[in-house]
C-alpha positions in Angstrom: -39.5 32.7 7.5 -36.4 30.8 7.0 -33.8 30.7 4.5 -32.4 27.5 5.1 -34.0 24.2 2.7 -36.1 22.0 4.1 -34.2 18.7 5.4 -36.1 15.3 5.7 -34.8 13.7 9.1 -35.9 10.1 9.0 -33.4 8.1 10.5 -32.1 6.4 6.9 -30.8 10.1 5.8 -28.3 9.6 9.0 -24.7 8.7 8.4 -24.1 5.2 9.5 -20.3 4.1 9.9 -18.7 1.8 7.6 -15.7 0.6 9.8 -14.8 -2.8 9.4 -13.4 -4.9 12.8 -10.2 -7.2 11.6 -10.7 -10.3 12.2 -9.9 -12.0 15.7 -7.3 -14.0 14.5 -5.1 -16.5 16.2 -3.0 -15.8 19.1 -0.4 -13.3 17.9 3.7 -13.5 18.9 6.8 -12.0 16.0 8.9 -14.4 15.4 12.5 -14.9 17.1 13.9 -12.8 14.2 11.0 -10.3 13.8 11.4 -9.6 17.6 15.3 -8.9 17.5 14.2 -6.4 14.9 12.1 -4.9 16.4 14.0 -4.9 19.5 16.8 -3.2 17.5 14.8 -0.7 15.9 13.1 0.8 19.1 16.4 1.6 20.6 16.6 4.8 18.0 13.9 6.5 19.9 14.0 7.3 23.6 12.0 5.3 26.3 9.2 7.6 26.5 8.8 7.8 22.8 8.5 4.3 22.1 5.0 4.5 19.9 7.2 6.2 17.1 8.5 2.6 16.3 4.3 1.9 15.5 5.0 2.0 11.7 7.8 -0.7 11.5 5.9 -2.8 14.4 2.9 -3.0 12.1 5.2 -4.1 9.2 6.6 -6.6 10.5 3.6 -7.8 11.9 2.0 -7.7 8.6 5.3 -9.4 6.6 5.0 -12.2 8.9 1.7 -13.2 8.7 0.2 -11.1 5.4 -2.4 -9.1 7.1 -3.1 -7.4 10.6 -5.8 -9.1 12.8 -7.1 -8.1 16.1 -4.6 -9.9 17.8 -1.6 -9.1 15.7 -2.8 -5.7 17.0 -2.8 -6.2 20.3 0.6 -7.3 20.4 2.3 -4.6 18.4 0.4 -2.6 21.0 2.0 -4.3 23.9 5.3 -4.2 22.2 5.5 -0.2 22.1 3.3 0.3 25.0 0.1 1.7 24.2 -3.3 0.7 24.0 -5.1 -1.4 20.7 -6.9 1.6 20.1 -4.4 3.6 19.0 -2.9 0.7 16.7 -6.3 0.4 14.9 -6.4 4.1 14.2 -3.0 3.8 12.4 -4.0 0.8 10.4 -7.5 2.6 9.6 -5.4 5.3 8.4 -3.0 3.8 6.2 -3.9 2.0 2.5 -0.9 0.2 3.0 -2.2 -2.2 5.6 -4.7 -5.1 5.7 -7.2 -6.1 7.7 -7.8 -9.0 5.3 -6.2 -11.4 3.8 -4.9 -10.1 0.6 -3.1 -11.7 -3.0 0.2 -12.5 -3.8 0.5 -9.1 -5.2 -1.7 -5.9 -4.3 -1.9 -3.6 -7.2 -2.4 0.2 -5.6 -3.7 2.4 -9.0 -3.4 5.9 -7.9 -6.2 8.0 -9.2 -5.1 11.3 -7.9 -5.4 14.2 -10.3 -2.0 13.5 -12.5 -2.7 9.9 -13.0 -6.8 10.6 -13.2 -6.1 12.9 -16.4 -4.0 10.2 -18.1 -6.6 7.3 -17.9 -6.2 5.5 -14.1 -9.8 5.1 -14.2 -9.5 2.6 -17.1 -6.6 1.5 -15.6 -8.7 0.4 -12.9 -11.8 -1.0 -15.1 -8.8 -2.8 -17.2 -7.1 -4.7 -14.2 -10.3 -5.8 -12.6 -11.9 -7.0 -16.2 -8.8 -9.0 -16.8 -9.1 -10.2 -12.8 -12.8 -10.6 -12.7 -12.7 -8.5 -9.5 -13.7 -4.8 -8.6 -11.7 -2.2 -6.4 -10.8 -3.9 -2.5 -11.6 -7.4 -4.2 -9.0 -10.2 -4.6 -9.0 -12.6 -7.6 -10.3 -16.6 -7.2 -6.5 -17.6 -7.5 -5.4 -15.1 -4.1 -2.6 -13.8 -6.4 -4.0 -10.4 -7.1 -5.9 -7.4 -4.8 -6.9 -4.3 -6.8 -6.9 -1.3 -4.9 -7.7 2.5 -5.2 -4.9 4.9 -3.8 -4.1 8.7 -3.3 -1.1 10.2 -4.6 1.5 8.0 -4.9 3.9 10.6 -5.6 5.4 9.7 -9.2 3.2 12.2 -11.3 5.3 12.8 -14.1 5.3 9.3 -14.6 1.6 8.8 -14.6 -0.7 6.3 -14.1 1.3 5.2 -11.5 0.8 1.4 -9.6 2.5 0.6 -6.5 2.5 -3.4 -6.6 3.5 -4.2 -3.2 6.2 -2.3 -2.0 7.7 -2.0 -5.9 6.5 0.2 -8.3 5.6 0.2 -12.2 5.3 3.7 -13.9 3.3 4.8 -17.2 1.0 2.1 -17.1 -1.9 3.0 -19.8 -4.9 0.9 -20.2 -4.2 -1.3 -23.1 -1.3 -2.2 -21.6 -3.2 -3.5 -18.7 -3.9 -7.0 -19.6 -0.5 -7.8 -20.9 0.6 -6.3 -17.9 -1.4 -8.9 -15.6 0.2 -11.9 -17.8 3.5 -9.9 -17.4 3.5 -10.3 -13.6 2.3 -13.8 -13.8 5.0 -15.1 -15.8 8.0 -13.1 -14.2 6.6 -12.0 -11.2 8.5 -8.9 -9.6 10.7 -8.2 -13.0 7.3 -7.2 -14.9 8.0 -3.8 -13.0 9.2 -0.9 -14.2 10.6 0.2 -10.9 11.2 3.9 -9.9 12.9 6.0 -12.8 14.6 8.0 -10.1 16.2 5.2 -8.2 17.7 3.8 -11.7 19.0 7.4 -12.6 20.6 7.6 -9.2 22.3 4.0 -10.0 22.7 5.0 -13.6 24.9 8.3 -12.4 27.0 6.4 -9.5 27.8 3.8 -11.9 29.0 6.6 -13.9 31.1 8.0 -11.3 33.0 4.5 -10.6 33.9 4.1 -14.3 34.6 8.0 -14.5 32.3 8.2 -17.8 29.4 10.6 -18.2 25.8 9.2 -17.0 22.9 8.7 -19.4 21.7 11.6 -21.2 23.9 14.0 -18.7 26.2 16.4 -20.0 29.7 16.3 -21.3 
């Protein structure tokens, strides 16, 4: 007599993987400047450290040519000297790189518990009905990816998106589609930006003119 449920064992019940090779891509090189980057930034680790520099490799692979491929791997892998294995399982790792090409601007809804509560999942439905696309789609034009994120770490601010390497803050559903027009017509200044970092400015500008900040104290 067992205690344990009966389990059916036919080989569709079995998890199959959904990892995704890059693409091949064409033969891979940074560019003069991307190289003296680089070349400057690995010197703040020592010599037998050198994969700590894998992050801002795999940026500036990715700046130069918009997304990672298999040989854009390889050569970040050559450049801090280890093997294209251990690139991929960074890139797997991270949201913030592509294996793909992706739009002009990458929308990253978080839809962690903060944001989730104050409506990202319409959020989400909202940007893709106004794209015509679904979560890890990009729109017909190649200006807009819509992706799904964890915490982005704003969650008094939620819903939160992270549109490339800006930010926009308290974005609600029925702002969504005004929002998408926003972007198109002004691009980058549609954003709200980071509340914090415009405090921070608000106070040192402040401090240079010796008058009290915004909403600070006498």
């Amino acid at each position: 007599m067992s205690f344990h449920p009966e389990m059916e064992y036919a080989p569709a019940k079995f998890h199959r993987s959904e990892r995704k090779l890059a693409e091949p891509g064409e033969p891979f090189t940074y560019t003069p400047g991307n190289q003296a980057r680089f070349d400057q930034v690995v010197t703040r680790y020592p010599a037998d450290q050198r994969k700590s520099a894998i992050l801002h490799a795999l940026y500036l692979a990715q700046n130069q040519q918009g997304y990672l491929t298999a040989a854009a791997m390889r050569h970040v892998a050559e450049q801090i000297r280890c093997t294209p294995a251990d690139v991929e399982d960074v890139v797997s790792f991270y949201t913030m790189f592509y294996t793909r090409p992706v739009g002009t601007y990458v929308l990253n809804v978080c839809r962690t518990l903060s944001c989730a509560l104050l409506g990202a999942e319409r959020v989400t439905e909202e940007l893709g009905a106004k794209l015509g696309i679904k979560p890890g789609e990009t729109d017909s034009t190649g200006t807009f990816t819509l992706v799904e994120v964890e915490c982005l770490g704003a969650c008094d601010r939620a819903p939160v998106v992270m549109v490339n390497d800006d930010w926009h803050e308290g974005l609600s559903p029925e702002q969504c589609a005004t929002f998408i027009d926003d972007i198109r017509a002004r691009g980058g200044a549609a954003f709200t930006g980071c509340h914090l970092k415009k405090e921070a400015g608000s106070g040192q500008q402040a401090a240079d003119s010796g008058q009290p900040a915004e909403g600070s104290k006498k």
